[in-house]
C-alpha positions in Angstrom: 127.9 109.9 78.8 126.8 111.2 75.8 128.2 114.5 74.6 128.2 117.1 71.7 131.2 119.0 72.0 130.3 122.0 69.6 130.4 125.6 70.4 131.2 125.7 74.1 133.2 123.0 75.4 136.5 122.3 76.8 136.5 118.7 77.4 139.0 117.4 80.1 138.5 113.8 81.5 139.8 112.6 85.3 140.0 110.1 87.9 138.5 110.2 91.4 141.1 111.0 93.3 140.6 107.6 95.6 141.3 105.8 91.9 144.5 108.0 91.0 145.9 106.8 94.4 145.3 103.2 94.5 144.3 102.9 90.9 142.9 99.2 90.3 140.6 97.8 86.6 139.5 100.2 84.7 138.1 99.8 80.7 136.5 102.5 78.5 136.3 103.0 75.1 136.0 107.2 73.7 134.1 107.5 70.6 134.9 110.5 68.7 132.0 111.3 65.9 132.7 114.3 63.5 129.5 116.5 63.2 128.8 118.2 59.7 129.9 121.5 59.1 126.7 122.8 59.0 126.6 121.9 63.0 129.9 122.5 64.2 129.0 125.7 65.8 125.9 124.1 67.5 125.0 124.6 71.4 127.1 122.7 73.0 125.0 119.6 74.9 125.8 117.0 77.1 123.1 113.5 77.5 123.7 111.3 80.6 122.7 107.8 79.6 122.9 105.3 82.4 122.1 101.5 82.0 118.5 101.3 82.4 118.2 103.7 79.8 119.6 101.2 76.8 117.6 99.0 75.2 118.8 95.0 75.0 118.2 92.4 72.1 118.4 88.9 71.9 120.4 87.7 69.0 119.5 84.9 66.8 122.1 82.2 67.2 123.7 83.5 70.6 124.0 86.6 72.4 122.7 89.7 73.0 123.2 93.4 72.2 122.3 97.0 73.8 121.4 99.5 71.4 122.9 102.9 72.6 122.7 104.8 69.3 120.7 103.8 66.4 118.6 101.1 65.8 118.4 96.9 66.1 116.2 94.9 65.4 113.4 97.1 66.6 115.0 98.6 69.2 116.1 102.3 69.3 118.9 103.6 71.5 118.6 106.6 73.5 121.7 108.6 72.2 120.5 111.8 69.9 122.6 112.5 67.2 123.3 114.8 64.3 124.0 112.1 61.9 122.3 108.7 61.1 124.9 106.2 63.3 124.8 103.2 65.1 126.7 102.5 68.2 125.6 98.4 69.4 127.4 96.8 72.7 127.5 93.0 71.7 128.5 90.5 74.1 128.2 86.8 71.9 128.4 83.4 73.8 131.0 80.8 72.9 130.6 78.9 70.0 127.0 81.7 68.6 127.1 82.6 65.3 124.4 85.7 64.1 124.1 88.0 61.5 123.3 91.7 61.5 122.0 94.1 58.8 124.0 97.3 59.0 122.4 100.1 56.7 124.4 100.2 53.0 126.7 103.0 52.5 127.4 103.5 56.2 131.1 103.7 57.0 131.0 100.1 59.8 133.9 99.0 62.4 133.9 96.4 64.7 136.1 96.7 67.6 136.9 93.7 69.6 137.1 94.4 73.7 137.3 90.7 75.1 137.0 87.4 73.3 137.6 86.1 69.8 135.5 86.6 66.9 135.3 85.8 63.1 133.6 88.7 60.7 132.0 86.6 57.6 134.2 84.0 57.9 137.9 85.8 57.9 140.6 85.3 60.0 139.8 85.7 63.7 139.7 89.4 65.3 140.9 89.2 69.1 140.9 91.6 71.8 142.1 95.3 71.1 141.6 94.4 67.0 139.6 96.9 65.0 138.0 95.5 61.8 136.9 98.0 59.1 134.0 96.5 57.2 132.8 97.8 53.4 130.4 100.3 52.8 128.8 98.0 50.4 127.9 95.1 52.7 124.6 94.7 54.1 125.2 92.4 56.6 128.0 90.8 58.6 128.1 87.4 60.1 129.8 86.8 63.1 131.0 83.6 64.9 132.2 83.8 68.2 135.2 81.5 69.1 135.3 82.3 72.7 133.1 84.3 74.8 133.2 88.0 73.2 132.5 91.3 73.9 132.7 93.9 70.6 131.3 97.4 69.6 129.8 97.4 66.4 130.3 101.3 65.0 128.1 102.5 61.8 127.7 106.1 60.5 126.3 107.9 57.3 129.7 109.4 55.4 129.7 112.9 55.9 132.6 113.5 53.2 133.8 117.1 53.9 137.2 117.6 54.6 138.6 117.0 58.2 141.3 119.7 59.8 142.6 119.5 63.7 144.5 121.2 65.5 145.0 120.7 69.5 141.3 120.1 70.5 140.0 121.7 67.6 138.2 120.0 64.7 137.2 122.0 61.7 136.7 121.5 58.1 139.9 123.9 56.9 143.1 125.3 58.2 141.1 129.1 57.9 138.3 127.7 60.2 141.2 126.2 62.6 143.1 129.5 63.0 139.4 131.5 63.4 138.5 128.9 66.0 141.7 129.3 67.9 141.1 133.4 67.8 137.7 132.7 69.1 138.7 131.3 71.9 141.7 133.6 72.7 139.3 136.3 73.0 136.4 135.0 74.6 133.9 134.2 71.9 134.6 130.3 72.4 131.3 129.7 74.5 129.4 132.6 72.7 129.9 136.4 72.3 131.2 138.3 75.1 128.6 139.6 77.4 
């Protein structure tokens, strides 16, 4: 699922009720992406993406990734978005070793779901570890000391200032409190009919 939660939307997440009962595996990972200000108010929009729809590359030296936002090496991933970002599914074989270019400037994580990797030759990032990467780097290189899965996570700096409050995220406390009155008088998902 892709969504942008802008003007409009209340976002609540469930189970099937079948999977509250007897429960069982279950792994996602939530992206949140801040949008500019100049978009905040935007229609709200919502983008199902399903498998088939994400593109897959081979990496040189081991591996593969799917592209779901942004672009690798020629491929281009099916998520829109309001700012230039990159959101790359790698799963790396034991023992591969690649490198990626990720665009200069970009603020870059790497988030480790299974497996244990090394980011340019560092100490090794396991499962659950987030790795924050410099803005400066162009590329990383990564060695995979076990079978891994990671999320590689890039976006262009919007540098505005960041305010929240409950589900809200604004730019200031005064566009917090004007959100909140929005909404407690029905202008939340537009003005009132």
């Amino acid at each position: 699922q892709w969504m942008t939660a802008a003007r409009g939307i209340i976002h609540e997440e469930y189970h099937a009720p079948g999977y509250a009962r007897t429960g069982g595996p279950f792994r996602m990972v939530q992206l949140w992406v801040n949008l500019p200000a100049k978009d905040k108010m935007a229609p709200a929009g919502y983008q199902g993406i399903v498998a088939a729809d994400i593109p897959s590359v081979a990496l040189p030296g081991g591996g593969t990734a799917r592209v779901i936002a942004g672009e690798l090496l020629g491929a281009k991933g099916p998520a829109r978005t309001f700012t230039p970002i990159n959101v790359w599914d790698v799963a790396l074989t034991d023992g591969a070793e690649t490198t990626l270019s990720l665009p200069v400037g970009h603020n870059a994580l790497l988030v480790v779901l299974t497996g244990t990797v090394r980011v340019n030759d560092a100490e090794p990032a396991g499962e659950a570890q987030v790795v924050q990467l410099s803005r400066e780097g162009a590329e990383i290189t990564l060695r995979a000391d076990a079978a891994t899965t990671l999320l590689v996570l890039t976006g262009e700096p919007i540098d505005e200032p960041i305010a929240g409050y409950g589900p809200f995220v604004m730019n200031s406390r005064e566009d917090i409190v004007q959100a909140i009155v929005d909404f407690n008088n029905g202008r939340f998902l537009g003005e009132p009919a």
